[in-house]
TIRO-2110 file (N, C-alpha, C; in Angstrom, 1 decimal):
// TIRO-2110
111.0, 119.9, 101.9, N, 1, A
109.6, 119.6, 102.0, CA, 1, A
109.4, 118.2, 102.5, C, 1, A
108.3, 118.2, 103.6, N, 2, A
108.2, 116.6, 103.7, CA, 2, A
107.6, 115.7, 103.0, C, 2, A
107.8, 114.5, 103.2, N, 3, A
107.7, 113.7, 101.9, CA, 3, A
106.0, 113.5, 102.1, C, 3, A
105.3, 113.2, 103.0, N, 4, A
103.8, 113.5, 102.4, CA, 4, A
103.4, 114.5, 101.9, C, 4, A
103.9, 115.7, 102.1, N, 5, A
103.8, 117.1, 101.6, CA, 5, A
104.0, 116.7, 99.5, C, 5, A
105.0, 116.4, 99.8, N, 6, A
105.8, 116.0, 98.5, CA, 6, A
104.8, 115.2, 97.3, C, 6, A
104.4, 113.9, 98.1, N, 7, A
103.5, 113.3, 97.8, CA, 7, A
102.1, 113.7, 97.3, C, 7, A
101.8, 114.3, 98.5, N, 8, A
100.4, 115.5, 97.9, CA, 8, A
100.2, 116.0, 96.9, C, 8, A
101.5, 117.3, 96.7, N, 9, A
101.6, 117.9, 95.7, CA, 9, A
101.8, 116.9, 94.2, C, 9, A
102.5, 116.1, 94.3, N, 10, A
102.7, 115.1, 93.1, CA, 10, A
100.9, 114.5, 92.7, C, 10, A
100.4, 114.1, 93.6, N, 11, A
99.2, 113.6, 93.4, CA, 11, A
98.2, 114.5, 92.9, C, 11, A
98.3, 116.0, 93.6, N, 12, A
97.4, 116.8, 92.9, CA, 12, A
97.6, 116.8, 91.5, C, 12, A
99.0, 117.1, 91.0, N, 13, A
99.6, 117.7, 89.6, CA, 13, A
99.3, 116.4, 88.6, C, 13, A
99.1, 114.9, 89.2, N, 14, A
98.5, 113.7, 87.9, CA, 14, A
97.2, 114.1, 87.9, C, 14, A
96.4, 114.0, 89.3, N, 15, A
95.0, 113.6, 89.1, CA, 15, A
94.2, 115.0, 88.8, C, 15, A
94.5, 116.3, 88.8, N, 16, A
94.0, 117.9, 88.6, CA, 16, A
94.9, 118.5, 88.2, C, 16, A
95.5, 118.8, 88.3, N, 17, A
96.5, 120.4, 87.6, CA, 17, A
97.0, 120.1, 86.4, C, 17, A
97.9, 118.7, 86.3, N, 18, A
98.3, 118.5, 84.9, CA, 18, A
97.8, 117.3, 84.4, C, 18, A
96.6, 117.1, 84.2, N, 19, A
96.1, 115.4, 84.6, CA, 19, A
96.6, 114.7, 82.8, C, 19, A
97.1, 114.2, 82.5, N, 20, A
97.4, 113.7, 81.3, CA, 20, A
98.8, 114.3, 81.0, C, 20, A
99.0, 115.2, 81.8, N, 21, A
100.6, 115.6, 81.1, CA, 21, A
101.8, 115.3, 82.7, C, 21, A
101.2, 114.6, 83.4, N, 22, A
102.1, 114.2, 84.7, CA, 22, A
102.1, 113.0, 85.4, C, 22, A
102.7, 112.3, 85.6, N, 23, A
102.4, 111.0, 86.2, CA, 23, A
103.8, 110.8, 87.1, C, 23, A
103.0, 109.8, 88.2, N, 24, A
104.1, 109.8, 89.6, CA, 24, A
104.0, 108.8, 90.1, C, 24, A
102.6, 108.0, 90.1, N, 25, A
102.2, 106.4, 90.1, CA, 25, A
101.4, 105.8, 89.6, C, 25, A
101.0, 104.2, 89.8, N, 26, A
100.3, 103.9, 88.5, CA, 26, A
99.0, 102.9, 89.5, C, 26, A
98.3, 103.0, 89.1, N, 27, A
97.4, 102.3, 89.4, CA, 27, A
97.9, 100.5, 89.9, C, 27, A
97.0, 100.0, 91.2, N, 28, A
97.8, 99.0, 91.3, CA, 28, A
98.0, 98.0, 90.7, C, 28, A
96.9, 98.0, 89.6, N, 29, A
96.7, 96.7, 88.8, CA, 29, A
97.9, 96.6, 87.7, C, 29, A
98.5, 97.9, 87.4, N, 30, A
99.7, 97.9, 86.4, CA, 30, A
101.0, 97.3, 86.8, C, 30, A
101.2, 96.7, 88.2, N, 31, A
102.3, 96.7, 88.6, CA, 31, A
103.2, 97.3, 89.0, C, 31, A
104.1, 97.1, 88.5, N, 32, A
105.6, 98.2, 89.1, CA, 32, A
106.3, 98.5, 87.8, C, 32, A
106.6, 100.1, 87.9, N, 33, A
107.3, 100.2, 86.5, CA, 33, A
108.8, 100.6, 87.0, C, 33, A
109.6, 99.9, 86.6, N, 34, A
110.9, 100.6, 87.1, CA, 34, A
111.7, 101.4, 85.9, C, 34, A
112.3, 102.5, 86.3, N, 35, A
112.7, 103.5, 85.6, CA, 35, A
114.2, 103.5, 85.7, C, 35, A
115.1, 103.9, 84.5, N, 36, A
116.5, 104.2, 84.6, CA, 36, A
117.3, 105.4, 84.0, C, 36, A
117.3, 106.2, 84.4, N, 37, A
117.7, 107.0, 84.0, CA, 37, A
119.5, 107.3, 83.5, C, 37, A
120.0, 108.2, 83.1, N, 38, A
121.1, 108.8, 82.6, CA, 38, A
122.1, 107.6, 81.4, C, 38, A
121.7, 106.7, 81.1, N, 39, A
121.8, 106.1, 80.0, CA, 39, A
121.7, 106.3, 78.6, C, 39, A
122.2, 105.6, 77.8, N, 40, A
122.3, 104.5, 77.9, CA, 40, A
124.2, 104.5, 78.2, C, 40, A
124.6, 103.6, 78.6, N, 41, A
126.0, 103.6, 79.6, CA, 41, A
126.2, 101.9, 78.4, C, 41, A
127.5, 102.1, 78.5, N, 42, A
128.2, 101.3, 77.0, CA, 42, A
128.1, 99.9, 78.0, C, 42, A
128.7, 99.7, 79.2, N, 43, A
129.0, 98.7, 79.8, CA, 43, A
127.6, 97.7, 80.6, C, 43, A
127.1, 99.0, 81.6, N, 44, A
126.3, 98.6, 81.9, CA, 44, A
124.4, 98.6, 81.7, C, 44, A
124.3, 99.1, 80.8, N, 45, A
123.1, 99.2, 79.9, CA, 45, A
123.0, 98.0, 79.5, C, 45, A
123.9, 97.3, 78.8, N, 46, A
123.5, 96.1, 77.9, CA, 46, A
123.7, 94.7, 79.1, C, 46, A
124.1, 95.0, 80.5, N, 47, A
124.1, 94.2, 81.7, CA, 47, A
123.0, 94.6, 82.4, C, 47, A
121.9, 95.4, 82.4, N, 48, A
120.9, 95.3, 83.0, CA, 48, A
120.0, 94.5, 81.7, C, 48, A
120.5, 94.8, 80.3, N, 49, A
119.1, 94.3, 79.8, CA, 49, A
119.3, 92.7, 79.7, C, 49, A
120.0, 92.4, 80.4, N, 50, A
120.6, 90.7, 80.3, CA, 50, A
119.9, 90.3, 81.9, C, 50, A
119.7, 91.1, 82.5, N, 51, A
119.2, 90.8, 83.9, CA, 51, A
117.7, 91.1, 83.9, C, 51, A
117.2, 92.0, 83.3, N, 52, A
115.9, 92.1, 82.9, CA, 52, A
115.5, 90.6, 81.9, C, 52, A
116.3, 90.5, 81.2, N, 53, A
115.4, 89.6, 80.4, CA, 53, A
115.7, 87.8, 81.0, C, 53, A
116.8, 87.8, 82.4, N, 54, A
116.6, 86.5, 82.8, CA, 54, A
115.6, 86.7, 83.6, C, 54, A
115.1, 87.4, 84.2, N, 55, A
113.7, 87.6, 85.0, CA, 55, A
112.3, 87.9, 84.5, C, 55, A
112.2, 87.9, 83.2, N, 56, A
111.2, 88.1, 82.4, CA, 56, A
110.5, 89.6, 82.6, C, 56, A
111.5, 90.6, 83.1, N, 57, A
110.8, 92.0, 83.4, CA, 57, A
111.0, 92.9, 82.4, C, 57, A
109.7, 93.9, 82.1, N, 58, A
110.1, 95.1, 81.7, CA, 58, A
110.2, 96.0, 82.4, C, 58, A
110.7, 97.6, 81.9, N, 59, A
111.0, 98.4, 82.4, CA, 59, A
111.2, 99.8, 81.5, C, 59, A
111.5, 101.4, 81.8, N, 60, A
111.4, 101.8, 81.3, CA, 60, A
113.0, 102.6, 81.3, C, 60, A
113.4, 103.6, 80.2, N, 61, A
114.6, 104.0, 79.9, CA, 61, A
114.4, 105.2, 79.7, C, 61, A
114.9, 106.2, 80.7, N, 62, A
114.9, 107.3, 80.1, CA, 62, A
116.1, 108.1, 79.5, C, 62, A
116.7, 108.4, 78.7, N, 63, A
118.1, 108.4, 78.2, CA, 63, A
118.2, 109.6, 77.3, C, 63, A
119.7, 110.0, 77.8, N, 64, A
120.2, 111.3, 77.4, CA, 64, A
120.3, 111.2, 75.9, C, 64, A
119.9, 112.5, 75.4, N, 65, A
120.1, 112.5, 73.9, CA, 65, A
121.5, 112.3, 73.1, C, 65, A
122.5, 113.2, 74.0, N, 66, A
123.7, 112.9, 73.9, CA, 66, A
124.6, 111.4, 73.6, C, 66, A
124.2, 111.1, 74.8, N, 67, A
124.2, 109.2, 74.6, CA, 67, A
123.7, 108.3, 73.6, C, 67, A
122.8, 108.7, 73.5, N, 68, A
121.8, 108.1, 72.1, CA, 68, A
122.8, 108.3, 70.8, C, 68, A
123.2, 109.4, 70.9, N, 69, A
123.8, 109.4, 69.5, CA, 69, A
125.5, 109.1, 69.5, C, 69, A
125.9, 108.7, 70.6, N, 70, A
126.9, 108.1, 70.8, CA, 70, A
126.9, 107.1, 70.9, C, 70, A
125.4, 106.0, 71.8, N, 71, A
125.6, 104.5, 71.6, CA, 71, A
123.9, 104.1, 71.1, C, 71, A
123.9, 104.3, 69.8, N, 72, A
122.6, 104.1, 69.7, CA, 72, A
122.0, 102.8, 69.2, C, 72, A
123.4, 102.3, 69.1, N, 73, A
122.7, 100.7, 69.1, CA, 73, A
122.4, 99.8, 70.3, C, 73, A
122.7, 100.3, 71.5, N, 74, A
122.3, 99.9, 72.8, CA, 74, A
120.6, 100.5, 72.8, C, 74, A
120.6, 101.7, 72.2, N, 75, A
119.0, 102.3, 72.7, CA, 75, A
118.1, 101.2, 71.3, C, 75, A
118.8, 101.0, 70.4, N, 76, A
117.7, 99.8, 69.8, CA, 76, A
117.6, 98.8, 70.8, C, 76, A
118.5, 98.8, 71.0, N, 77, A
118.3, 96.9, 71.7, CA, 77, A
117.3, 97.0, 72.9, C, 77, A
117.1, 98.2, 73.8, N, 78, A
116.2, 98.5, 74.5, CA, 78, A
115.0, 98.1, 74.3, C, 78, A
114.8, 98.6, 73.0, N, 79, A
113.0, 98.8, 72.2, CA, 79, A
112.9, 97.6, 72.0, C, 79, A
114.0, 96.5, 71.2, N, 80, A
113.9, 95.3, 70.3, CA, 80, A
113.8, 94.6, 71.8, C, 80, A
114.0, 94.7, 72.9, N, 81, A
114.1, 93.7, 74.0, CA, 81, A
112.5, 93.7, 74.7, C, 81, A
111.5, 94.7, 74.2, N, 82, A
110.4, 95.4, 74.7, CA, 82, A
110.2, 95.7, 75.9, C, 82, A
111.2, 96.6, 76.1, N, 83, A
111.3, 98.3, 77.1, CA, 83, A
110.5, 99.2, 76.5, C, 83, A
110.1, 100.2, 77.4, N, 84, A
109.9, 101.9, 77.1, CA, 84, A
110.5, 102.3, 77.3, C, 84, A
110.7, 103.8, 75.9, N, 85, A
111.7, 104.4, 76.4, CA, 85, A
110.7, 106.0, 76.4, C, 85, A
112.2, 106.9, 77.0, N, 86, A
111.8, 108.1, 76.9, CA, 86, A
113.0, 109.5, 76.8, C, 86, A
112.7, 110.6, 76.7, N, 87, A
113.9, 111.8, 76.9, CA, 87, A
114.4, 111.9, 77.9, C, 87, A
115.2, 112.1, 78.2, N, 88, A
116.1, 113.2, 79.6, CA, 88, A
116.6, 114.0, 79.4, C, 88, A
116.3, 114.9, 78.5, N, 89, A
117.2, 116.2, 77.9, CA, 89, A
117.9, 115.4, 77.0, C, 89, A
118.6, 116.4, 76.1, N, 90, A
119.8, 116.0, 75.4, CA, 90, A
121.1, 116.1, 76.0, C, 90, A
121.3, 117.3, 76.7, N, 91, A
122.7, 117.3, 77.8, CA, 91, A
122.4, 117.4, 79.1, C, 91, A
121.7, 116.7, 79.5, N, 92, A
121.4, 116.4, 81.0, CA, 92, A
120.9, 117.6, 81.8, C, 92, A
120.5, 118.9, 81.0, N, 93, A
120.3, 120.0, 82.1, CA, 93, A
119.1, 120.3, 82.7, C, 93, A
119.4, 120.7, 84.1, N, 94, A
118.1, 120.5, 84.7, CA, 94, A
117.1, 121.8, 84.0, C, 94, A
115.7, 121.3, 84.2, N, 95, A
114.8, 122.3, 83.7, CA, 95, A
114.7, 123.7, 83.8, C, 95, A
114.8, 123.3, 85.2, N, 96, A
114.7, 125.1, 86.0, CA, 96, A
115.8, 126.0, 85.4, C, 96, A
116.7, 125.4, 84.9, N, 97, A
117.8, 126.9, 84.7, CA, 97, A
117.2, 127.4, 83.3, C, 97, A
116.5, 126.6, 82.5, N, 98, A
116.0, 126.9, 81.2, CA, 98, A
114.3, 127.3, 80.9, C, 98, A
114.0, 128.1, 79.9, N, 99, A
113.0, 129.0, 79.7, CA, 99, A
112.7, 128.9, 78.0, C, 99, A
110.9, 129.1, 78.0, N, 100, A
110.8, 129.4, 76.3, CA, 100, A
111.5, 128.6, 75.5, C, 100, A
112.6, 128.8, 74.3, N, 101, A
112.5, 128.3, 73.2, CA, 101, A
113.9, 127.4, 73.9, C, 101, A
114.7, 128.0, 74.8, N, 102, A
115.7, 127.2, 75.3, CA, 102, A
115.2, 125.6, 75.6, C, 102, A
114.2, 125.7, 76.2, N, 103, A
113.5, 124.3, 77.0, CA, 103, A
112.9, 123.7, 75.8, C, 103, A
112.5, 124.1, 74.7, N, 104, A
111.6, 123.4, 74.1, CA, 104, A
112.6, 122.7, 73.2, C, 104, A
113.9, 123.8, 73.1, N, 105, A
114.9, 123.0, 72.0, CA, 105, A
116.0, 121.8, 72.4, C, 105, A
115.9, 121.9, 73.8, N, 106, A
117.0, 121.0, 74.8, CA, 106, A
116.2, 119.9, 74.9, C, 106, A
114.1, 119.5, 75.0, N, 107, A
113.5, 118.2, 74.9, CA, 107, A
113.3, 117.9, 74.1, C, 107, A
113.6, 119.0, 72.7, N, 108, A
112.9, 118.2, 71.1, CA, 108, A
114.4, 117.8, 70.8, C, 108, A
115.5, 118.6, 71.2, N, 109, A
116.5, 117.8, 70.6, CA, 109, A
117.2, 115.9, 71.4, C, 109, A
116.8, 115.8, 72.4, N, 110, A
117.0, 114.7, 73.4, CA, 110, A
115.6, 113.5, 72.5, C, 110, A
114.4, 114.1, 71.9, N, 111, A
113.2, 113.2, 71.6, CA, 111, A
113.8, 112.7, 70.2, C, 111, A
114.4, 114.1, 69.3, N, 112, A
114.8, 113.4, 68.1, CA, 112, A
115.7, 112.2, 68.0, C, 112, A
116.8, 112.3, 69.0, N, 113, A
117.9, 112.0, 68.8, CA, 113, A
117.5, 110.6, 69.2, C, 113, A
116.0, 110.5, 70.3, N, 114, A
116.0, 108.9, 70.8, CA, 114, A
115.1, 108.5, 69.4, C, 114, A
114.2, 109.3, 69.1, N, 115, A
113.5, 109.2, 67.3, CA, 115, A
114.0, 108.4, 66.1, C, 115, A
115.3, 109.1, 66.1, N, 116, A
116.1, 108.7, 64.7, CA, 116, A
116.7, 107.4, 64.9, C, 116, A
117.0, 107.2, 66.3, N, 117, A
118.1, 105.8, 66.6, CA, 117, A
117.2, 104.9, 66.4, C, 117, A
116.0, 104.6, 66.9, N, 118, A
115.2, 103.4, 67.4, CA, 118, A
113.7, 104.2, 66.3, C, 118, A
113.0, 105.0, 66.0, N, 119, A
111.7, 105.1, 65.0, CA, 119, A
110.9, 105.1, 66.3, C, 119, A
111.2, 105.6, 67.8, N, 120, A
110.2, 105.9, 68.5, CA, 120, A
110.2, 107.3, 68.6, C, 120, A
108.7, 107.5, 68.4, N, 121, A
108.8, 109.3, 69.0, CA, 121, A
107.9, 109.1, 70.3, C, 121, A
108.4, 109.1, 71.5, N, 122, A
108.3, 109.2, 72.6, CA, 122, A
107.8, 110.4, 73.2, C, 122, A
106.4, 110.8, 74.2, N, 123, A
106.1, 111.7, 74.6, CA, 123, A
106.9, 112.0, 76.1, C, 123, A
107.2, 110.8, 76.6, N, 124, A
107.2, 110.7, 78.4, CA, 124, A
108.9, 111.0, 78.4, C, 124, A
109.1, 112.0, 79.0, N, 125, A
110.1, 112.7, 79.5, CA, 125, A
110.4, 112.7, 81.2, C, 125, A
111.7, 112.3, 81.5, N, 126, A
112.0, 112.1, 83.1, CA, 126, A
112.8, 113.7, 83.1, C, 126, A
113.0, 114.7, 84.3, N, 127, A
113.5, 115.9, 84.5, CA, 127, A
114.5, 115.4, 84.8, C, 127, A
115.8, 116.0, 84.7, N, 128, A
117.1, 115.7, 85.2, CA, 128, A
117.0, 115.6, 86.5, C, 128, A
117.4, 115.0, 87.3, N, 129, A
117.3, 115.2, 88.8, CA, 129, A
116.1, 115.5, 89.8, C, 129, A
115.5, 115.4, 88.9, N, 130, A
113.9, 115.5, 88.8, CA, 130, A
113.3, 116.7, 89.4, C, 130, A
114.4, 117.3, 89.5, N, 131, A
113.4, 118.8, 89.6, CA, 131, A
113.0, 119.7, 88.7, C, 131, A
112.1, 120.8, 89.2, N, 132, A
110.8, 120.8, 88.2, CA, 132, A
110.3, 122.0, 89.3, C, 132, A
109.5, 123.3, 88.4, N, 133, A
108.6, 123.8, 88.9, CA, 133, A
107.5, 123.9, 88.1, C, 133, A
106.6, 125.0, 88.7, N, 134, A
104.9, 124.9, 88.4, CA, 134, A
105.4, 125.6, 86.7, C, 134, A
105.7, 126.5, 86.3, N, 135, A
105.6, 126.9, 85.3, CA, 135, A
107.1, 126.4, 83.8, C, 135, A
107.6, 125.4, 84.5, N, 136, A
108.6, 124.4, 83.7, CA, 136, A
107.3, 122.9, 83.6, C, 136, A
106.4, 122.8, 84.4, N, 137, A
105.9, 121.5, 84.7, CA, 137, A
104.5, 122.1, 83.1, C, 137, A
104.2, 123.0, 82.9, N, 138, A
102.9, 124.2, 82.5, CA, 138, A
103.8, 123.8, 81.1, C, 138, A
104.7, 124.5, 80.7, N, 139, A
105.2, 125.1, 79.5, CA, 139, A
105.7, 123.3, 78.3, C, 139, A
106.5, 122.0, 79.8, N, 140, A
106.8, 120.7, 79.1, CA, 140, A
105.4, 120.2, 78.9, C, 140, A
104.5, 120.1, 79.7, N, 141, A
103.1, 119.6, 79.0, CA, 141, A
102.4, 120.4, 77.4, C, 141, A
102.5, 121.8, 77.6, N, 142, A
102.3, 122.3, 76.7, CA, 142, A
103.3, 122.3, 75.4, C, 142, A
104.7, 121.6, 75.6, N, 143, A
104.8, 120.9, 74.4, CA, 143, A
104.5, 119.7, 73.9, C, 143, A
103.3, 118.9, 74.5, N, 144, A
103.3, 117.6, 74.0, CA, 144, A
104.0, 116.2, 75.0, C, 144, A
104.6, 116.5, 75.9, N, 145, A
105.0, 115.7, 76.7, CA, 145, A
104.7, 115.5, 78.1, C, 145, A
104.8, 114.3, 78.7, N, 146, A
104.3, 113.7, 79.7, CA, 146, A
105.6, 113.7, 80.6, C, 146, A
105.6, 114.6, 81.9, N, 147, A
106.7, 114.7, 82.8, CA, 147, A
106.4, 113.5, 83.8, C, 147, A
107.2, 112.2, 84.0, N, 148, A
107.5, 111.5, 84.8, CA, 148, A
107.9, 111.4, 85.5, C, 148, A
107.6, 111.0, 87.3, N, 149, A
108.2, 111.2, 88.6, CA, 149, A
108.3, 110.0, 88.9, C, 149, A
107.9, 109.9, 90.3, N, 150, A
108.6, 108.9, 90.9, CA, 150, A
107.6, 108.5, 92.2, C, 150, A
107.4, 107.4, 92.5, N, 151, A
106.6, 107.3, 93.8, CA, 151, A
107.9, 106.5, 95.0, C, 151, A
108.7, 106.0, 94.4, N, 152, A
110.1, 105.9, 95.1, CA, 152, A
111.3, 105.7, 94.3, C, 152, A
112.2, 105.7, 95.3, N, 153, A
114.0, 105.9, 95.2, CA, 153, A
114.5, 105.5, 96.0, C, 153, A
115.4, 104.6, 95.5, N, 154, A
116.6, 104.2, 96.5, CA, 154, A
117.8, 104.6, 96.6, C, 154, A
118.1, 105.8, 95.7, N, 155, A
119.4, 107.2, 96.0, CA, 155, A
120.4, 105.9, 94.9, C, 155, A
120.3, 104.9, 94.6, N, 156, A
121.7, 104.5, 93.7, CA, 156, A
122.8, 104.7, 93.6, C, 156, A
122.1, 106.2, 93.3, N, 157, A
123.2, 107.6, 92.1, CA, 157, A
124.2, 108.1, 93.6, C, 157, A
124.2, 107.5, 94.8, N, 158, A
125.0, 107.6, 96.0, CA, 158, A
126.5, 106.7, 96.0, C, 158, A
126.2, 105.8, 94.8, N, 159, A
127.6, 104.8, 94.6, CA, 159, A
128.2, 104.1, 95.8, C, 159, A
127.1, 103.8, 97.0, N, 160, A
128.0, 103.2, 98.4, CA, 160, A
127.5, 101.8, 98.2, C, 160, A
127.8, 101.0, 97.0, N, 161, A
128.0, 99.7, 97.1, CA, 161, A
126.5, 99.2, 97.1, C, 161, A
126.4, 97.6, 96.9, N, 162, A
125.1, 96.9, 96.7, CA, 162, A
124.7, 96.7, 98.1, C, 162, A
125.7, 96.0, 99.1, N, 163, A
124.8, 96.7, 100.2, CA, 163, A
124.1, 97.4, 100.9, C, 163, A
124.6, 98.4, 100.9, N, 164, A
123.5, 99.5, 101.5, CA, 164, A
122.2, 100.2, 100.4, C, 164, A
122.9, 100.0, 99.2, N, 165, A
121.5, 100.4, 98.6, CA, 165, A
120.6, 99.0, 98.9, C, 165, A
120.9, 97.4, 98.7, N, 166, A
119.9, 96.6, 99.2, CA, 166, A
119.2, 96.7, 100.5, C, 166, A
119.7, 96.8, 101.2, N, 167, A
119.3, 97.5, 103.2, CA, 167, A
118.4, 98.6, 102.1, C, 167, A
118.3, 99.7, 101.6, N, 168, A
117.1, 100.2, 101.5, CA, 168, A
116.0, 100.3, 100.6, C, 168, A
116.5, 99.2, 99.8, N, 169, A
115.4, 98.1, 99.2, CA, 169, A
114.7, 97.3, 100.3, C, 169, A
115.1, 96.9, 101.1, N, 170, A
114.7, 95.9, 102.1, CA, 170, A
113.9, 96.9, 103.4, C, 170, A
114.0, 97.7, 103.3, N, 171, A
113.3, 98.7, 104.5, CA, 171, A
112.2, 99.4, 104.2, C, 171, A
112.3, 99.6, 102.3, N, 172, A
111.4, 100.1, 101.8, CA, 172, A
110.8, 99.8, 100.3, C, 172, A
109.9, 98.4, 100.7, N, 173, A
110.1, 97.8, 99.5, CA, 173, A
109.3, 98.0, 98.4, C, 173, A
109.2, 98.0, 97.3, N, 174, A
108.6, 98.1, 96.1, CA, 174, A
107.2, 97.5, 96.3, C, 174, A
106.0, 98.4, 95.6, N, 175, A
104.9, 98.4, 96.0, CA, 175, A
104.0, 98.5, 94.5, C, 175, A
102.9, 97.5, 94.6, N, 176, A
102.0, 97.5, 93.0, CA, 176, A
101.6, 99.3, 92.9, C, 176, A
101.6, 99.8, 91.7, N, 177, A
101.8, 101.0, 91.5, CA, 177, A
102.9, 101.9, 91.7, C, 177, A
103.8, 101.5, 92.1, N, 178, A
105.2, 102.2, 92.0, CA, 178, A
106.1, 102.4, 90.8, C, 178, A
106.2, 103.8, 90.4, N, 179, A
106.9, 103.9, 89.7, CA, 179, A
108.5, 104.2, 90.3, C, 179, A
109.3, 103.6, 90.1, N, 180, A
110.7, 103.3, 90.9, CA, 180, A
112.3, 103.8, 90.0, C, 180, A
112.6, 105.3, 90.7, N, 181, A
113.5, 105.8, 89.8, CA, 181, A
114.7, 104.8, 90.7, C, 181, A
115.8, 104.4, 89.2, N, 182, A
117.1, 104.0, 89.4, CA, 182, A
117.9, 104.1, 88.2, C, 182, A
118.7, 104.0, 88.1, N, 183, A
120.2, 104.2, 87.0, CA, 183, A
121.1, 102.9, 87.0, C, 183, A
121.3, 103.5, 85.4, N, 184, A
121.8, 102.2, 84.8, CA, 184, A
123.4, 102.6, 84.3, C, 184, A
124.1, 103.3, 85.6, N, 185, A
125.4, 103.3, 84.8, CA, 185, A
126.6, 103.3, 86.3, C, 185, A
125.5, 101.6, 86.7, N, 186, A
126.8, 101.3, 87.8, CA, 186, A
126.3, 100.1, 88.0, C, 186, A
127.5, 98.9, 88.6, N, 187, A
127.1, 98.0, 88.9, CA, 187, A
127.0, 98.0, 89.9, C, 187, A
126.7, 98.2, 91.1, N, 188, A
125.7, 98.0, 92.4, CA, 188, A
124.6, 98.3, 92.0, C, 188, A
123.7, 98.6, 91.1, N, 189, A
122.1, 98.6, 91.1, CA, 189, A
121.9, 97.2, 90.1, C, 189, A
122.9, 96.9, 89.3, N, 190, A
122.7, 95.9, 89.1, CA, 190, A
122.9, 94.4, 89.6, C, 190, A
123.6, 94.6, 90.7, N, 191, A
124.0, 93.6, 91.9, CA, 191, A
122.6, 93.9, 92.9, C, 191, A
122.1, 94.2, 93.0, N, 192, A
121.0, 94.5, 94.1, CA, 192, A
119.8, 94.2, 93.7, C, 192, A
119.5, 94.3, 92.3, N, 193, A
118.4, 94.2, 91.5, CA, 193, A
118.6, 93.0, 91.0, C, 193, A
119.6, 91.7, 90.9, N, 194, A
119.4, 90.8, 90.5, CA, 194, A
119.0, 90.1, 92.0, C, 194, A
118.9, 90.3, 93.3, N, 195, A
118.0, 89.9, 94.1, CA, 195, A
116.9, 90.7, 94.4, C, 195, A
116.3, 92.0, 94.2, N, 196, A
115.2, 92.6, 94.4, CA, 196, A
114.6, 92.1, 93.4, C, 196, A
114.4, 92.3, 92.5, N, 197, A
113.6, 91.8, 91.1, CA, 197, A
112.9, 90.6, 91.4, C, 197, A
113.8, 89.3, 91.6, N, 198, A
113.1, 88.1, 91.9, CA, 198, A
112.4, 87.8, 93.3, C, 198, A
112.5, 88.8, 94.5, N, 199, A
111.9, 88.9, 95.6, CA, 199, A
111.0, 89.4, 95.3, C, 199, A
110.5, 90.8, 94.4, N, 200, A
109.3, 91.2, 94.4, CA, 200, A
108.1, 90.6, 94.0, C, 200, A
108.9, 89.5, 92.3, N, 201, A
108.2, 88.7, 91.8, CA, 201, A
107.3, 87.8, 92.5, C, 201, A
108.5, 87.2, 93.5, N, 202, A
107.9, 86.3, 94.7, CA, 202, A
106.5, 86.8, 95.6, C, 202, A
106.7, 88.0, 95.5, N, 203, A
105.3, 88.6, 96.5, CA, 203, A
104.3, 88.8, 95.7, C, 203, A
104.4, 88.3, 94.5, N, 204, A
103.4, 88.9, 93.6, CA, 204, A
103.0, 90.3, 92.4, C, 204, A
104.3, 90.6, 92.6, N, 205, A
104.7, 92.1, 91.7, CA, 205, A
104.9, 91.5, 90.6, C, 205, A
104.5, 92.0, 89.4, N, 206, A
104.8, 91.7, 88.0, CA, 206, A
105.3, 93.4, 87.3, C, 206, A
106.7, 93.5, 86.6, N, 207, A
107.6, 94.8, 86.7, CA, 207, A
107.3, 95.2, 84.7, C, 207, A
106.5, 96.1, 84.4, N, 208, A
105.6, 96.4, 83.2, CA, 208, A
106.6, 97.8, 82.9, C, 208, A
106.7, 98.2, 81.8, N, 209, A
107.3, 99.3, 81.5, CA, 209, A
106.3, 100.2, 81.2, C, 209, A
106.4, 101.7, 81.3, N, 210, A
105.0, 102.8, 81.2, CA, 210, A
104.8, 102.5, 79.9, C, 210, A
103.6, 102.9, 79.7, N, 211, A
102.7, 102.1, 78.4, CA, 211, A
102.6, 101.1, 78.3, C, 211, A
103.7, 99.7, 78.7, N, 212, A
103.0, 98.4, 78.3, CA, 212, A
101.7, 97.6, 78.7, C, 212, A
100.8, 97.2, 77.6, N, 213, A
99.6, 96.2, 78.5, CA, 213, A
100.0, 95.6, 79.8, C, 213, A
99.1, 96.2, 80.2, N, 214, A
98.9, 95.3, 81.9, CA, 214, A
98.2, 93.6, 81.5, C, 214, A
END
């Protein structure tokens, strides 16, 4: 699909089809919310929140259930650092292969698990890989959750070094109202992001986690 095509459809499904149960960008006045997915990662989870907090940014977490209950004192330190967080399933499976009670039991078990570690019950849920159809997009709103997209990507999860993911930082830069998927279980996004971060600041971006006061 092409990406205005893509775009379109995302924009219909916040502002009509699922308006309260989908979100893809944010108004410009919110800033930039950057997002991390497949976390929380033992090494480099607690090296982005040491880079987030020399730059005075928030941000948001979306983290496997699985993980959570393997390192769930990294997912406090998220909250206690004031991040948002959210689900990504509990074993990372994409939506589409699951249905009915399967789907509802794979997001409530990923929501508890981030629940019990940290005392947040989080509605906003990221899709694995972020795909998603019309009646998986129907059924996760209709349990109570807010499916989160993306208005850009810099592919990270490609592992070719801080270089080239910076080159498409630099070609395609972060914009007020961008919600910005990236991952936090490598260090080239954290090598890249300790100069994108302070360059955006420079242009006047201030980096807000979903739900924080603007």
């Amino acid at each position: 699909m092409k990406a205005w095509l893509r775009d379109l459809a995302k924009e219909a499904l916040q502002s009509a089809l699922l308006r309260g149960g989908f979100l893809w960008r944010l108004p410009a006045s919110s800033g930039v919310a950057l997002t991390f997915d497949d976390g929380p990662h033992p090494e480099f989870t607690p090296a982005l929140l040491d880079l987030l907090a020399r730059h005075r940014a928030r941000a948001s977490f979306f983290v496997v259930g699985a993980r959570v209950d393997e390192f769930p004192e990294i997912v406090r330190r998220i909250v206690a650092d004031g991040h948002t967080v959210g689900t990504h399933t509990y074993d990372h499976i994409e939506i589409t292969r699951l249905r009915g009670e399967a789907l509802a039991t794979e997001l409530g078990r990923g929501r508890r698990a981030l629940s019990q570690a940290t005392g947040v019950d989080s509605p906003l849920f990221r899709p694995p890989r972020g795909r998603v159809d019309w009646s998986r997009l129907r059924a996760v709103a209709r349990l109570g959750y807010v499916t989160v997209h993306w208005s850009r990507t810099y592919s990270d999860y490609r592992l070719d070094g801080p270089g080239p993911l910076r080159a498409r930082i630099t070609a395609s830069p972060m914009r007020a109202g961008d919600i910005v998927l990236l991952h936090d279980h490598n260090p080239h996004t954290l090598a890249a992001l300790e100069t994108a971060i302070p360059e955006a600041q420079a242009r006047g971006l201030a980096f807000r986690g979903l739900g924080s006061p603007s």
